[in-house]
TORKOL-4160 file (C-alpha; in steps of 0.2 Angstrom, whole numbers, padded with zeros to 4 digits, m for minus):
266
<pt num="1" X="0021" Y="0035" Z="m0101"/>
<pt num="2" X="0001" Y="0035" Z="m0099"/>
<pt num="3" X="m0011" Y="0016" Z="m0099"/>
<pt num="4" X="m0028" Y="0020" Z="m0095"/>
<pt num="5" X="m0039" Y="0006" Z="m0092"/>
<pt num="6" X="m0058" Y="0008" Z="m0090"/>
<pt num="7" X="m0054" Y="0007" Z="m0070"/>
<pt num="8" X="m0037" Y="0009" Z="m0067"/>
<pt num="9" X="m0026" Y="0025" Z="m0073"/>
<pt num="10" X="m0009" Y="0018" Z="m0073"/>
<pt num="11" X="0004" Y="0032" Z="m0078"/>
<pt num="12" X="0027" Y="0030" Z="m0077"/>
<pt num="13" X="0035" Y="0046" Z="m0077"/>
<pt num="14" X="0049" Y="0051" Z="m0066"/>
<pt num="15" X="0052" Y="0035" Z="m0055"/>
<pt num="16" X="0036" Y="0033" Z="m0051"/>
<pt num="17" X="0023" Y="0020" Z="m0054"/>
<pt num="18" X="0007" Y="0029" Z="m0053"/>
<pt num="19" X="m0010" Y="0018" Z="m0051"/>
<pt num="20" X="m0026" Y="0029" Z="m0048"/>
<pt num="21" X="m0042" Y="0020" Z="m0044"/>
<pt num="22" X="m0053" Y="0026" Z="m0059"/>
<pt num="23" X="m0072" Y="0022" Z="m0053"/>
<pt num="24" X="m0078" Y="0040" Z="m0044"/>
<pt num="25" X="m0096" Y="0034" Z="m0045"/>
<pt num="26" X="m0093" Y="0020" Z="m0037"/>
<pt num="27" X="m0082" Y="0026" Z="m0022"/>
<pt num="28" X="m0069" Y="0016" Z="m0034"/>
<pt num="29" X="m0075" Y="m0001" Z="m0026"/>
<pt num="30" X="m0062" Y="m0013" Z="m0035"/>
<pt num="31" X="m0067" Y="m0028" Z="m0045"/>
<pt num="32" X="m0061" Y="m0042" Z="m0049"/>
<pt num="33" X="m0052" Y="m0034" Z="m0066"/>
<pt num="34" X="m0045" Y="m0021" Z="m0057"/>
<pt num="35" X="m0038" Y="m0031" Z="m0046"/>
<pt num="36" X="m0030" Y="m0042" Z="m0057"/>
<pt num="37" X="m0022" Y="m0025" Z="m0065"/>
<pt num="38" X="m0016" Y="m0018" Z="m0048"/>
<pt num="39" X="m0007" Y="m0035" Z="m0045"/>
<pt num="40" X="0002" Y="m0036" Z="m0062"/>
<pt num="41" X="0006" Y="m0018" Z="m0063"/>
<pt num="42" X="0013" Y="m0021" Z="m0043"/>
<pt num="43" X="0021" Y="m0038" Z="m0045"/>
<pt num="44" X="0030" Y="m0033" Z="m0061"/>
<pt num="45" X="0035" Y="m0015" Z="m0057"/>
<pt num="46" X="0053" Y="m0022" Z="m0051"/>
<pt num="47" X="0056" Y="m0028" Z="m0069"/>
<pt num="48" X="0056" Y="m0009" Z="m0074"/>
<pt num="49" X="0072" Y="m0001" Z="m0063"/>
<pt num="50" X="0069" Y="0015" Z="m0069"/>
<pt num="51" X="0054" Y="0014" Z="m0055"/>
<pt num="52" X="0060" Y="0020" Z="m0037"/>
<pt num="53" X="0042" Y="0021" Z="m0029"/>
<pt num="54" X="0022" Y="0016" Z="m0030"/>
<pt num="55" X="0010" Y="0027" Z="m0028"/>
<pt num="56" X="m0009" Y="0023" Z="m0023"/>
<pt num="57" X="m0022" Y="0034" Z="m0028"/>
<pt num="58" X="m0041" Y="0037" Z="m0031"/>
<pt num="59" X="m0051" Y="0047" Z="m0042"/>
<pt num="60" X="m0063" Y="0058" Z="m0035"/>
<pt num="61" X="m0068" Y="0063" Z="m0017"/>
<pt num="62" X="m0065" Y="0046" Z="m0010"/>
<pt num="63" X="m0048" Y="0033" Z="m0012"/>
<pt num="64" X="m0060" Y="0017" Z="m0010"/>
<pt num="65" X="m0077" Y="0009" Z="m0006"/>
<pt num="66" X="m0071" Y="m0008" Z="m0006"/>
<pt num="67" X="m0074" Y="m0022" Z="m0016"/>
<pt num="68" X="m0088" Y="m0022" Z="m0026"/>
<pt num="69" X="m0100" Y="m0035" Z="m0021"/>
<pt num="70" X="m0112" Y="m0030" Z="m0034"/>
<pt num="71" X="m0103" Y="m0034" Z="m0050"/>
<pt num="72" X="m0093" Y="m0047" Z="m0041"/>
<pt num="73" X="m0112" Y="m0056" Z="m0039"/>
<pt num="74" X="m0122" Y="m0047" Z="m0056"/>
<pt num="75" X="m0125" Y="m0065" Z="m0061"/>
<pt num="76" X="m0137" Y="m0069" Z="m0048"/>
<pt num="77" X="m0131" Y="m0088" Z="m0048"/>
<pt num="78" X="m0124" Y="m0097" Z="m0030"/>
<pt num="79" X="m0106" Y="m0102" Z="m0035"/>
<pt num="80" X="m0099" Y="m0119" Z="m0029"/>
<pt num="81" X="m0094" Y="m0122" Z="m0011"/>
<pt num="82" X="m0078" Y="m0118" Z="m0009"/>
<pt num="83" X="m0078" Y="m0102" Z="m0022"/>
<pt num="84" X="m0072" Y="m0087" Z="m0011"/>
<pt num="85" X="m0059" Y="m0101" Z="m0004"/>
<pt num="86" X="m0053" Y="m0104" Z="m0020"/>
<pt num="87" X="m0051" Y="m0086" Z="m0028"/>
<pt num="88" X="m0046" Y="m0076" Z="m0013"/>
<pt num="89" X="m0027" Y="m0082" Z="m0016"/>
<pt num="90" X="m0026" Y="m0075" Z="m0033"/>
<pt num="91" X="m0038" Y="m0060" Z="m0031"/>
<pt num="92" X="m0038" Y="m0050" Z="m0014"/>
<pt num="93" X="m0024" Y="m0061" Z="m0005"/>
<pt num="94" X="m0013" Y="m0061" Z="m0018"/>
<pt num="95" X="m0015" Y="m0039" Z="m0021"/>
<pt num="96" X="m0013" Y="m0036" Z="m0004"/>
<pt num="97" X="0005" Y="m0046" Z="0000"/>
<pt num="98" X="0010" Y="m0039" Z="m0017"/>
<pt num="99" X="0011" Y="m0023" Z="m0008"/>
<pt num="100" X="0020" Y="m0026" Z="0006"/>
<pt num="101" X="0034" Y="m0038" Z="m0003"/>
<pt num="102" X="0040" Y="m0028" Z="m0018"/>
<pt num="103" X="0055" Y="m0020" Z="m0013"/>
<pt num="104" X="0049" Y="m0003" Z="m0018"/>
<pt num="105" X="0040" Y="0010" Z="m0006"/>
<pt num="106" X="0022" Y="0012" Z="m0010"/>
<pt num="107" X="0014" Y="0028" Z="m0005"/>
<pt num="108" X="m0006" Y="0027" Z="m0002"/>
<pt num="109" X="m0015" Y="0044" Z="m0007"/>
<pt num="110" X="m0034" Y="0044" Z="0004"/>
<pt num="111" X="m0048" Y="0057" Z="0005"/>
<pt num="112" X="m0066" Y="0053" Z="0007"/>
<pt num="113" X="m0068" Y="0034" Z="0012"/>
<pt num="114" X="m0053" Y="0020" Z="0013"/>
<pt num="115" X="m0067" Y="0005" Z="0015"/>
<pt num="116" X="m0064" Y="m0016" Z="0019"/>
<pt num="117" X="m0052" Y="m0019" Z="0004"/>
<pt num="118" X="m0050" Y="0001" Z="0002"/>
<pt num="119" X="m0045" Y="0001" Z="0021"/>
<pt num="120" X="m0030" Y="m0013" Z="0019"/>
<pt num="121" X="m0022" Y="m0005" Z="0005"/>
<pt num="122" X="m0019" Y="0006" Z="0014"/>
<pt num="123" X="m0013" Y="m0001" Z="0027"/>
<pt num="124" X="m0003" Y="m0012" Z="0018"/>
<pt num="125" X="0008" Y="0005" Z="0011"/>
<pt num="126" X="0024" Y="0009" Z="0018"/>
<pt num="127" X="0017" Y="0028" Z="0018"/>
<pt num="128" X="0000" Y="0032" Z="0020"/>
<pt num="129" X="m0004" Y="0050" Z="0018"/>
<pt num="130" X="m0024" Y="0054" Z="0023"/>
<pt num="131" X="m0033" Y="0071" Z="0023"/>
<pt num="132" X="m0039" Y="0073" Z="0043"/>
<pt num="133" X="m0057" Y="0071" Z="0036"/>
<pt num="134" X="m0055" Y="0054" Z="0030"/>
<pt num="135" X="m0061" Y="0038" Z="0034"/>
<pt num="136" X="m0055" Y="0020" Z="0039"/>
<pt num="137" X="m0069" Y="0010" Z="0039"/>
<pt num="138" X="m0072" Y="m0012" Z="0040"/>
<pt num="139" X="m0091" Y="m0015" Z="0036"/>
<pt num="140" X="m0089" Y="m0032" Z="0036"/>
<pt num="141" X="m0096" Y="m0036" Z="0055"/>
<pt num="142" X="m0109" Y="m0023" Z="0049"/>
<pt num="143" X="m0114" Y="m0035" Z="0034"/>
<pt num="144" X="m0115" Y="m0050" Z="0043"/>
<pt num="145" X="m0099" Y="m0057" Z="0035"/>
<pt num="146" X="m0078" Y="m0059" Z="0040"/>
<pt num="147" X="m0064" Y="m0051" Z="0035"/>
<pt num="148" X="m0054" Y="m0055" Z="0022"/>
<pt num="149" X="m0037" Y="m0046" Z="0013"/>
<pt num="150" X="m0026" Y="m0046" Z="0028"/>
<pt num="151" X="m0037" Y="m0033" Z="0039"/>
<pt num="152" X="m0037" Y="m0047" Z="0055"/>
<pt num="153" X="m0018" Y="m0046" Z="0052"/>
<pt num="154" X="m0012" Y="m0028" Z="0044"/>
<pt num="155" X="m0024" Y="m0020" Z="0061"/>
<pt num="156" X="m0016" Y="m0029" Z="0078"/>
<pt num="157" X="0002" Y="m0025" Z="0072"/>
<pt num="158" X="m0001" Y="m0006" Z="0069"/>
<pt num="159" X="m0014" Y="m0003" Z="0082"/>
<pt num="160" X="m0013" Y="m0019" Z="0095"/>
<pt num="161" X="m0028" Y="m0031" Z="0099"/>
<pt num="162" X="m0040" Y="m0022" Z="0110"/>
<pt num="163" X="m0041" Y="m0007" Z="0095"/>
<pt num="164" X="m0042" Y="m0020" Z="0081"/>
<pt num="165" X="m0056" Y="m0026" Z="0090"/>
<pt num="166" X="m0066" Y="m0008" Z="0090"/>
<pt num="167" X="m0062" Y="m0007" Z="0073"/>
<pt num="168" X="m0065" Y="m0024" Z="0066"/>
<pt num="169" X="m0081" Y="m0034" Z="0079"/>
<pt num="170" X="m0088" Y="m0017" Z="0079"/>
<pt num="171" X="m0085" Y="m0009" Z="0062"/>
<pt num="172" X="m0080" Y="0009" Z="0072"/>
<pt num="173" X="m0076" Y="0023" Z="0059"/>
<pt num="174" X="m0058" Y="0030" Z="0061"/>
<pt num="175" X="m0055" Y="0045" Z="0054"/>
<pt num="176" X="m0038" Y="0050" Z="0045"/>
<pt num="177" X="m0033" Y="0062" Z="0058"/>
<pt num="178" X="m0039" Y="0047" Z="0073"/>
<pt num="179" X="m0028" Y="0035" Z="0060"/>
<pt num="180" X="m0013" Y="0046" Z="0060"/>
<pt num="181" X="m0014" Y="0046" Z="0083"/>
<pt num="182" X="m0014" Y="0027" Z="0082"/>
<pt num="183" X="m0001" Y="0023" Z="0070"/>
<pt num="184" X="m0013" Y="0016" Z="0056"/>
<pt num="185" X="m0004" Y="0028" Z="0044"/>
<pt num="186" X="0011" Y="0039" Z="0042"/>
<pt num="187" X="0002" Y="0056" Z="0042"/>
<pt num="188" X="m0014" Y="0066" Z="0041"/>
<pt num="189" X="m0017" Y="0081" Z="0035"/>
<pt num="190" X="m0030" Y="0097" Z="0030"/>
<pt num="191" X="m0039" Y="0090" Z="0016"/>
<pt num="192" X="m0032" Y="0104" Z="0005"/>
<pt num="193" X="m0015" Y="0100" Z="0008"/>
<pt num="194" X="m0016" Y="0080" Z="0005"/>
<pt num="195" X="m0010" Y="0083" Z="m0015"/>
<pt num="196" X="0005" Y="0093" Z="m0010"/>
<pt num="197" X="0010" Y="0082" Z="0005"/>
<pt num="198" X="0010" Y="0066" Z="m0005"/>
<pt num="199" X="0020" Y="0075" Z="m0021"/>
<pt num="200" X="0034" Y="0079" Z="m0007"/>
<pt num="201" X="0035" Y="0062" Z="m0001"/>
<pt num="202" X="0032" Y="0055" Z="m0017"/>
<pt num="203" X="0047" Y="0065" Z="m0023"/>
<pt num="204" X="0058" Y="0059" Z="m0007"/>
<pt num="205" X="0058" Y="0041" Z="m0013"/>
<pt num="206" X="0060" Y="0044" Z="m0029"/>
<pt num="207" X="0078" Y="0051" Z="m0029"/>
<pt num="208" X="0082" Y="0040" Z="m0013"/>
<pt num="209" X="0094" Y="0024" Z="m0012"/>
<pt num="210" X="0080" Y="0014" Z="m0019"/>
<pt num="211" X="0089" Y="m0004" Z="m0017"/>
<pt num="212" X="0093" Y="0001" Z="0001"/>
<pt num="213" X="0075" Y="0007" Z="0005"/>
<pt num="214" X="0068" Y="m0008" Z="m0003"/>
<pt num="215" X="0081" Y="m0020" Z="0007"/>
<pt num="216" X="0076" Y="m0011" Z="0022"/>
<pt num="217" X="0058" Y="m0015" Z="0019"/>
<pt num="218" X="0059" Y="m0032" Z="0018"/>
<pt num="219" X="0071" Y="m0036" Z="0030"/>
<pt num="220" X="0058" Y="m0026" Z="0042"/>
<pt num="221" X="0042" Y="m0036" Z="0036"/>
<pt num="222" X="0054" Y="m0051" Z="0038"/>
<pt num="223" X="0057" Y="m0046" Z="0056"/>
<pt num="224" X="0039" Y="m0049" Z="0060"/>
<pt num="225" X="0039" Y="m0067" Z="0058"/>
<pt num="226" X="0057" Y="m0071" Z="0065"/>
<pt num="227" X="0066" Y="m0072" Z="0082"/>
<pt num="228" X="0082" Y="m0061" Z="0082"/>
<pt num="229" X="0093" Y="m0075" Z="0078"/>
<pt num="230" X="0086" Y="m0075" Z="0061"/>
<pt num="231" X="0082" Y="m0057" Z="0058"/>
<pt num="232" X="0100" Y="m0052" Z="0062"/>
<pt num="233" X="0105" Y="m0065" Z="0047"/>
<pt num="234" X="0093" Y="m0055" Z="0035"/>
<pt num="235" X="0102" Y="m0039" Z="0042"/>
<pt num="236" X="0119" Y="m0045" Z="0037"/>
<pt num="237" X="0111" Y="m0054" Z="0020"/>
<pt num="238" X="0105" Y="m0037" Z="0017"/>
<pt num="239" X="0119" Y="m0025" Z="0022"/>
<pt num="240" X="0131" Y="m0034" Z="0011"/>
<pt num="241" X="0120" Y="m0032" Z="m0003"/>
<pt num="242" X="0116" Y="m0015" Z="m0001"/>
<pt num="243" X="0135" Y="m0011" Z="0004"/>
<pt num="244" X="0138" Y="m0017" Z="m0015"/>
<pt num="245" X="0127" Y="m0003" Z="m0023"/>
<pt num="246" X="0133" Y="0012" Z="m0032"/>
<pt num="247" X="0122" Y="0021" Z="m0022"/>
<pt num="248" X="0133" Y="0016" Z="m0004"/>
<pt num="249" X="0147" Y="0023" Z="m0014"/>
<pt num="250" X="0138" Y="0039" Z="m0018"/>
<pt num="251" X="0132" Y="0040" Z="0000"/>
<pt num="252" X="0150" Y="0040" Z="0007"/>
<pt num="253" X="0155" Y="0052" Z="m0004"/>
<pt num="254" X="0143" Y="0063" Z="m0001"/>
<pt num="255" X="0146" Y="0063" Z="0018"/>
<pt num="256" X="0167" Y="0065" Z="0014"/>
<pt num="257" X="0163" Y="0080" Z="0004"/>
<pt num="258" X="0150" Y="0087" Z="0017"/>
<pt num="259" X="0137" Y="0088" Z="0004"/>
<pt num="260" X="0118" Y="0078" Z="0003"/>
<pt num="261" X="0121" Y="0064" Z="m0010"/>
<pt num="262" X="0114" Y="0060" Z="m0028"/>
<pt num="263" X="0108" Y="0043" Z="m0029"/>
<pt num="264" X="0101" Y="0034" Z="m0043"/>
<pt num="265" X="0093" Y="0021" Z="m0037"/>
<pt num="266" X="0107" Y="0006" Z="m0041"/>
């Protein structure tokens, strides 16, 4: 099934949740709409169980440009004081924890620029795939202003402090390939091969043990936050839930019977 907004291309068809950024002449900069849609499609995707995987893309030659500050200040009026503290939690720091809690793998699909916003989607994903060519990019030191969307906290984890910096104090350019070396993402590749590449992994997930990958998901996030006491709780919380799915069956049967197993995602 096929919904096409004005900016976002939302498609289900095979276990997969498709969202596609739909503003190429833009670079896709998101408004404040779009991310509205992202986060309802994303938080209510788990509703739908015949959904085993997210995937993130962009129309055109680049994934996205950011937000877009234009539109988000057309009016030309100074809000209140206080306005970006008061929408942030339900626009950009609501999108970007909706990615990494559902407990279902998102894949992020980049060419051409993954900027501010742009860049913590996809950093956010549990799979990024970017063509070598690509670029990762936070503007925001560059425009006189801070962060915002979980960059200061998505970029020390993958890449540690000292990189974070270069990337963040002096808004250095990372390429996909540069991305790939440092752990920001999960792969680059030839530009020419970035549809083909996502599709296979796209495909993975999609006939994987979907309540075991999404368990194993948060559990991991979880472990971020914890000492080991309390992340070997989630890991038994987890395990006896996912030990209960007709997929764990299916998976020891399939290893009795020498064979690679069928799962259906319950």
């Amino acid at each position: 099934m096929t919904s096409r907004g004005e900016d976002v291309a939302i498609r289900r068809a095979d276990g997969v949740l498709r969202l596609r950024l739909n503003r190429p002449k833009s670079r896709n900069s998101i408004s404040h709409e779009m991310m509205a849609t992202l986060i309802d499609a994303i938080e209510n995707a788990p509703d739908d169980e015949s959904l085993r995987v997210i995937l993130l893309e962009g129309e055109g030659d680049h994934f996205c440009g950011g937000a877009d500050w234009v539109a988000i200040n057309a009016s030309g009026e100074r809000p209140r004081t206080g306005s970006i503290v008061r929408r942030l939690p339900r626009q950009a720091h609501r999108l970007i924890p909706a990615i990494l809690n559902v407990q279902l793998p998102v894949v992020c699909s980049v060419r051409g620029f993954a900027a501010g916003i742009g860049c913590h989607l996809a950093l956010a994903a549990d799979f990024t795939i970017a063509a070598k060519t690509a670029r990762f990019w936070e503007p925001f030191a560059k425009r006189g202003f801070t962060p915002d969307s979980g960059g200061t906290w998505l970029l020390p984890r993958l890449v540690g402090v000292a990189r974070a910096k270069e990337i963040l104090l002096l808004a250095r350019e990372v390429s996909g390939e540069r991305a790939a070396e440092w752990g920001m993402i999960h792969r680059s590749v030839e530009e020419a091969e970035l549809e083909e590449a996502t599709e296979a992994l796209v495909g993975e997930l999609a006939v994987a043990a979907t309540a075991a990958v999404g368990l194993s998901k948060w559990v991991l996030h979880r472990s971020l936050e914890l000492d080991l006491e309390h992340a070997l709780a989630n890991e038994g919380f987890a395990l006896e839930l996912s030990s209960r799915t007709l997929d764990f069956k299916e998976g020891l049967t399939a290893f009795r019977e020498k064979r690679d197993p069928k799962f259906e995602g319950r």
